[in-house]
C-alpha positions as CSV (number, residue, x, y, z in Angstrom):
1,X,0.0,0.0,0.0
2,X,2.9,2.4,0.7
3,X,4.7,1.2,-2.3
4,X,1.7,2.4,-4.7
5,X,1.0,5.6,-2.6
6,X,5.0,6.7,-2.8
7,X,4.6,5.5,-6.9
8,X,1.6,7.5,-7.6
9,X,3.2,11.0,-5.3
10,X,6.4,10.5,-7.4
11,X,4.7,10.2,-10.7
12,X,2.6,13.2,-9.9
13,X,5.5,15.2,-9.1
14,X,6.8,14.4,-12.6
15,X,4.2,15.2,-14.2
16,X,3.9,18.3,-12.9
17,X,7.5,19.1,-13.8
18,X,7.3,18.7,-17.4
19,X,3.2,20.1,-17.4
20,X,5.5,23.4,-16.1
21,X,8.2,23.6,-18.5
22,X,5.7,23.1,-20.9
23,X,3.2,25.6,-20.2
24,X,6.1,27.8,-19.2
25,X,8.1,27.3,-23.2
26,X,4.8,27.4,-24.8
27,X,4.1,31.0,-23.2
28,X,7.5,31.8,-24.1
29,X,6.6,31.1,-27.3
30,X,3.3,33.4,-27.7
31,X,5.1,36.1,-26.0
32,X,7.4,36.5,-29.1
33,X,5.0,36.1,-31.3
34,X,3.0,38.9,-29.9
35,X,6.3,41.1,-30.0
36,X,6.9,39.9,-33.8
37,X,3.1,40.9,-34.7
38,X,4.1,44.3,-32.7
39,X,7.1,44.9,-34.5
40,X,5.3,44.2,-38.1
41,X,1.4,46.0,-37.2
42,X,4.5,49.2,-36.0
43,X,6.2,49.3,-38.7
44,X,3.2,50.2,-41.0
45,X,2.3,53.1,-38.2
46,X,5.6,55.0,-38.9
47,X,5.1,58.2,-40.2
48,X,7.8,60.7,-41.1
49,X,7.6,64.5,-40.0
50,X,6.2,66.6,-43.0
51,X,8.7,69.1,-42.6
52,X,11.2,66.4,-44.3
53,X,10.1,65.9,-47.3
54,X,9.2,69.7,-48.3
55,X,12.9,70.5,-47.2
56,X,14.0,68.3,-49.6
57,X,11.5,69.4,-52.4
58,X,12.9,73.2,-51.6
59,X,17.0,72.0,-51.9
60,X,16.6,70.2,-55.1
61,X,14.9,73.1,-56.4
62,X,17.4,75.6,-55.1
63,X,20.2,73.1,-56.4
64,X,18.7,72.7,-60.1
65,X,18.5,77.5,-60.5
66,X,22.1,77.7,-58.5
67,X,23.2,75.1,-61.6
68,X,21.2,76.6,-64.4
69,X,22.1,80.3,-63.4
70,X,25.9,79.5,-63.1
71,X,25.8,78.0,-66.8
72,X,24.3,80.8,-68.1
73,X,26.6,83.5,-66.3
74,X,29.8,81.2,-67.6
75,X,28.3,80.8,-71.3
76,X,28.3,84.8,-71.1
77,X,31.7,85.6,-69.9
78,X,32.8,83.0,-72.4
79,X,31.2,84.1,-76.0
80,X,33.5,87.2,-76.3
81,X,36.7,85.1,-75.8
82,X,35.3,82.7,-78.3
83,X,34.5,85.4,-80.7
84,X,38.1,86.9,-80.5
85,X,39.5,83.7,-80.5
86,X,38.0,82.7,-84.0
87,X,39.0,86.1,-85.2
88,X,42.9,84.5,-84.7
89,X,44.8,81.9,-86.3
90,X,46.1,79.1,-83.7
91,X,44.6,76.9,-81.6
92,X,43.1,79.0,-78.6
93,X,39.8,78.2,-80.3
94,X,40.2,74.7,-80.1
95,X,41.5,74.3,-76.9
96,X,38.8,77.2,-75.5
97,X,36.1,75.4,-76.4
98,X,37.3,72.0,-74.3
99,X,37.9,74.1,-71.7
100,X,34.5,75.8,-71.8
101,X,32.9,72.5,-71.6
102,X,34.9,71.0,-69.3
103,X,33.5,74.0,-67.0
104,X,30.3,73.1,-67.7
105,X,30.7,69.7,-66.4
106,X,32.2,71.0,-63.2
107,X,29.2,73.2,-63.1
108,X,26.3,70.7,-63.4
109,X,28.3,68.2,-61.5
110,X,29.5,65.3,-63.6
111,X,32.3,63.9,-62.9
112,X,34.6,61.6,-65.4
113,X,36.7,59.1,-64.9
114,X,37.9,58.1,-68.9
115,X,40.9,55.2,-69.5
116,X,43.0,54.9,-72.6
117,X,44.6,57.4,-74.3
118,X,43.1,60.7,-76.5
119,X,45.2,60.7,-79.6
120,X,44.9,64.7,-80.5
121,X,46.8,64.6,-76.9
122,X,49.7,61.5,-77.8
123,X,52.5,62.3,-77.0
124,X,53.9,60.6,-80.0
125,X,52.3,62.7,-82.4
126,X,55.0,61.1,-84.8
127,X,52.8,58.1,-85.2
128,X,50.1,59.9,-86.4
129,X,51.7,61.5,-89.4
130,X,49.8,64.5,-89.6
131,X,46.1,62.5,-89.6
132,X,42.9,64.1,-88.8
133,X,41.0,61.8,-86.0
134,X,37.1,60.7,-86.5
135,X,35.8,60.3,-83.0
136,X,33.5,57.8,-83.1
137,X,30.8,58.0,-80.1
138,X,27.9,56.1,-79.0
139,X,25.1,58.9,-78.1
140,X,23.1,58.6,-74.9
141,X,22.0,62.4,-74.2
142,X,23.0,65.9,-74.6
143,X,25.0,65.2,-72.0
144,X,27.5,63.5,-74.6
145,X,28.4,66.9,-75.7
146,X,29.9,68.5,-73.1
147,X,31.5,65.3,-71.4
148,X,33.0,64.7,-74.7
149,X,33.8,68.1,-75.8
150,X,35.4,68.4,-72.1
151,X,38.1,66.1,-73.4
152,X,38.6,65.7,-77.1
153,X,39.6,68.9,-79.3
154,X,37.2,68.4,-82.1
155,X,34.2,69.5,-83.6
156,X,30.9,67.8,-83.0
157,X,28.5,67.1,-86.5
158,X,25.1,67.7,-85.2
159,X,21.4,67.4,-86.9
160,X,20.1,70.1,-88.1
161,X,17.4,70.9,-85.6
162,X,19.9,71.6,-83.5
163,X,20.7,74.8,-84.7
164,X,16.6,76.0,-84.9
165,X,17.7,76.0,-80.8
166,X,17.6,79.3,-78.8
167,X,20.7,79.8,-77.4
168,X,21.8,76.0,-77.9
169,X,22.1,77.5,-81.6
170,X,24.7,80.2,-80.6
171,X,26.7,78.1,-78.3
172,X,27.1,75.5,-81.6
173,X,28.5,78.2,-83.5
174,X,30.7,79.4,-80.9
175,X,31.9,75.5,-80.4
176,X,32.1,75.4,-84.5
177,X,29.6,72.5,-85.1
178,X,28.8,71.4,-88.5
179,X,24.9,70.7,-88.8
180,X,23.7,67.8,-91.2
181,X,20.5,67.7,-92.4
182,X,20.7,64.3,-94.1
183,X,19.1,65.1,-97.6
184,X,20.1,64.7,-100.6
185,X,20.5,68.0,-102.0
186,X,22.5,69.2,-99.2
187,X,24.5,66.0,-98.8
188,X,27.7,67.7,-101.3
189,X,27.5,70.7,-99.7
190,X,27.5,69.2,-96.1
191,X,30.6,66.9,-97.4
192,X,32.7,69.6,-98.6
193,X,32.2,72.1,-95.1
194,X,33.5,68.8,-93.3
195,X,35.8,68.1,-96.2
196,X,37.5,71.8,-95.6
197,X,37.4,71.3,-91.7
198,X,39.5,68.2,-92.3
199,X,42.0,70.1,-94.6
200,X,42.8,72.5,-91.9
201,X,43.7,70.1,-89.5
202,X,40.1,69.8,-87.4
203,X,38.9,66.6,-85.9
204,X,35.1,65.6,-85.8
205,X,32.7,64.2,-83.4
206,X,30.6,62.1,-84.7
207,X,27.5,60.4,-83.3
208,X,26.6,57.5,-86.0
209,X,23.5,55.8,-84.2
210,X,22.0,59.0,-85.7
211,X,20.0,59.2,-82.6
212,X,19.9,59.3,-79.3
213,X,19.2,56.0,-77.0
214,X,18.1,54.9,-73.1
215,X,21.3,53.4,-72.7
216,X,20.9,50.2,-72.2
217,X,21.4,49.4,-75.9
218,X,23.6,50.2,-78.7
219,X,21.8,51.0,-82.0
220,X,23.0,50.0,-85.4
221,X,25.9,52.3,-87.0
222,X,24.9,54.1,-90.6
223,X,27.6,53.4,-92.6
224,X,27.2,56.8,-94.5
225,X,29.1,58.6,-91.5
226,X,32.1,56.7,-92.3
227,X,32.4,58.0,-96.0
228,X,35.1,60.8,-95.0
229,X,37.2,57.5,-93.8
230,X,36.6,55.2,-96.9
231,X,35.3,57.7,-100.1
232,X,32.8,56.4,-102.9
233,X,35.6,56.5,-105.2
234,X,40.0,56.0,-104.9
235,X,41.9,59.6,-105.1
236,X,38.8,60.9,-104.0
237,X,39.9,63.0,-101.2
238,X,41.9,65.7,-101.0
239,X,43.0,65.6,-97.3
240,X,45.1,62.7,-95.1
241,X,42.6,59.6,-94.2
242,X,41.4,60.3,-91.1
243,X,41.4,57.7,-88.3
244,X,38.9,56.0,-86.5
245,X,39.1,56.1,-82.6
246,X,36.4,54.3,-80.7
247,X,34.8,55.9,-77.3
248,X,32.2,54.2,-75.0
249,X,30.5,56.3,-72.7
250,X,28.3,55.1,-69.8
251,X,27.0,56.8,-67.0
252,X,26.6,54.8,-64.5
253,X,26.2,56.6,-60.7
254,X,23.7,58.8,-60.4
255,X,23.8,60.8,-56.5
256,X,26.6,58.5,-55.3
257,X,24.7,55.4,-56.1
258,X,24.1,53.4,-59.1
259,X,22.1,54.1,-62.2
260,X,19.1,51.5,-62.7
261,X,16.7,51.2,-65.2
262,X,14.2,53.7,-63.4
263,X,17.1,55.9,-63.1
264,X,17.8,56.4,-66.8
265,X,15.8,58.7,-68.3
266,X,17.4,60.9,-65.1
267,X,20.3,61.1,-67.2
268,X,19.8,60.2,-71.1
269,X,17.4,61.8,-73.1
270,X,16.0,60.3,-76.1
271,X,12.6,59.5,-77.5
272,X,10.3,62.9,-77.7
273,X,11.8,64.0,-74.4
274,X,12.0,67.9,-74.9
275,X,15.0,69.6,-73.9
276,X,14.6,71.8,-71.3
277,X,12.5,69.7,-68.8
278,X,14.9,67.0,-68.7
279,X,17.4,70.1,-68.2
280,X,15.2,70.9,-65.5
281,X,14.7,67.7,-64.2
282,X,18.7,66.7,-63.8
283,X,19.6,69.8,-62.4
284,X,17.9,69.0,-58.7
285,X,20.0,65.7,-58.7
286,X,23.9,66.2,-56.5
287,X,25.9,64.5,-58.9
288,X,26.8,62.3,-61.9
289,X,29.6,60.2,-62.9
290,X,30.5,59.5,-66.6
291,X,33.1,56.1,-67.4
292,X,34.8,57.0,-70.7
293,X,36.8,54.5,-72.7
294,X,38.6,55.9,-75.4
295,X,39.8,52.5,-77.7
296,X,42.7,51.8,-79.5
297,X,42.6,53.5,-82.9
298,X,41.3,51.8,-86.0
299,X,42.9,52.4,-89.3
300,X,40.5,52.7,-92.4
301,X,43.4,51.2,-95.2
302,X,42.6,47.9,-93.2
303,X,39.7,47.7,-94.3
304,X,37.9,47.2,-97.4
305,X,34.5,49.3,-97.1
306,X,32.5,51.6,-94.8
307,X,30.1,48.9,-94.3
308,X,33.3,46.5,-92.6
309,X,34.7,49.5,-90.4
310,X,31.3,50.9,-89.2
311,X,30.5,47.6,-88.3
312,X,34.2,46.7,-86.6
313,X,33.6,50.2,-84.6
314,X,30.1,49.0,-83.3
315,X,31.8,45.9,-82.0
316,X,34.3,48.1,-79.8
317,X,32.1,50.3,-78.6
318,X,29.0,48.0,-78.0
319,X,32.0,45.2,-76.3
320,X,33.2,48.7,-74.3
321,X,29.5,49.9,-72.9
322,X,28.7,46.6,-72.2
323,X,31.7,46.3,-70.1
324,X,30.9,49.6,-68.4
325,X,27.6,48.9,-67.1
326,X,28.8,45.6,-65.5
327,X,31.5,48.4,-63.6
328,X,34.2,46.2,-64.6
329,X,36.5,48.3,-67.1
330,X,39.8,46.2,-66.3
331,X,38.6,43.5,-68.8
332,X,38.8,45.6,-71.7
333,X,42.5,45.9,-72.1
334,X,45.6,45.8,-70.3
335,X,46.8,49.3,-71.9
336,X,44.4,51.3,-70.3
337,X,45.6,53.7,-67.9
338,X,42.7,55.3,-66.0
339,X,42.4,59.2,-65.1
340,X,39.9,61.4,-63.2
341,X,38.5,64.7,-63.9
């Protein structure tokens, strides 16, 4: 009788002891969960001061006239050097105009980190024997111009439009840009301004997508913007063959951090975008940052049409932009040496 009293005491003290510990873990256990369903029901409460937000509206707004008026006052202090300038033989207009849009960089805050070397500023001029160079670019945005004209001495071939532009129009002139209208009946007289700018020793900028893109892409090359590289017909020309340097351009950090897709049309303008909202609109952003590869030349007596060589120069640039937008430039080549502006 004792036996089976002392049995059932110690089995009902065992019981008890794990009926505790489990009770006890299991309210453990809906404790946190009622914290975790605090934290998550909390988290959708949160609401942010409205002072914030209109602070911020205000800055970028302030930012985007402080940028827009300083432009404006440089581009004033700068058209009657250029005017004097082109009045003069040398190259002070040349080298003005880089440094004019290298200013305007600085101004609207992109910076540029480019690798490779610019050939109109080799140091071995010797192994170009007195050759013009055809800058070959891929074209983005209007931004293309002055990150470009920042850094190569040459003179941009624009559409036509272009110059129907208030003050875009006299800031062309100034910069000596040769407009293209792409018809036929203007095509030989179009040729021969080029043809003469050439002759004197000029380089050109050329953009032979035709248009402007997100991007994200590279469009197809028209194989008529290589004709001052490979003429219709031998003897043809009356100036040295140019040649062919490459340039990818990517822009890939927008504020400090990387561009996305939804960031894009922040910073290229294509499409029927107009001009001076999407001025408007990049002005209130801090910063930009350009990546500029300029290639290893190509020579047009290697090849035997314009059709080969615009297509060889797509393959470099689309291989180079590709390369830029994965933010690893170190594969392109072992040449490059990189520099910051």
């Amino acid at each position: 009788m004792k036996k089976s009293i002392q049995g059932r005491f110690i089995s009902n003290k065992i019981y008890n002891f794990f009926n505790t510990d489990a009770q006890n873990t299991q309210s453990k256990i809906f404790s946190k969960k009622r914290q975790f369903n605090k934290i998550n029901l909390s988290l959708d409460i949160i609401d942010y001061p409205p002072l914030f937000p209109k602070l911020s509206f205000l800055f970028r707004k302030i930012r985007a006239i402080r940028k827009i008026a300083s432009i404006l006052a440089w581009t004033i202090m700068a058209m009657p050097v250029q005017i004097v300038l082109l009045k003069l033989p040398g190259k002070g207009k040349k080298t003005f105009v880089c440094f004019f849009w290298r200013n305007v960089c600085r101004l609207l805050g992109v910076k540029l980190t480019f690798y490779g070397t610019i050939l109109s500023t080799c140091s071995q001029q010797s192994t170009l024997q007195n050759r013009p160079v055809l800058y070959v670019v891929n074209h983005t945005s209007w931004l293309d111009i002055p990150t470009i004209g920042g850094l190569a001495t040459g003179c941009f071939v624009a559409k036509e439009e272009v110059g129907t532009w208030p003050l875009i129009s006299i800031l062309c002139k100034l910069g000596r840009v040769i407009f293209v209208s792409r018809q036929k009946k203007s095509t030989a007289k179009e040729h021969l301004i080029m043809t003469q700018r050439l002759q004197n020793g000029d380089s050109l900028i050329l953009f032979p997508e035709g248009t402007s893109s997100n991007g994200s892409h590279l469009l197809p090359f028209m194989s008529s913007f290589f004709v001052l590289a490979k003429p219709l017909k031998k003897n043809m020309s009356t100036y040295p063959t140019p040649i062919i340097q490459p340039i990818s351009i990517v822009y890939d950090r927008l504020g400090m951090l990387p561009v996305n897709r939804l960031q894009r049309p922040v910073c290229s303008w294509y499409g029927d975008m107009e001009l001076a909202p999407h001025l408007w609109e990049f002005c209130q952003w801090s910063d930009l940052h350009a990546s500029i590869v300029f290639h290893d030349p190509l020579y047009p007596e290697h090849f035997t049409n314009r059709k080969e060589l615009a297509q060889k120069t797509w393959e470099v640039i689309a291989h180079g932009t590709s390369t830029l937008r994965q933010r690893r430039p170190d594969k392109l080549t072992e040449k490059l040496t990189k520099n910051i502006h």
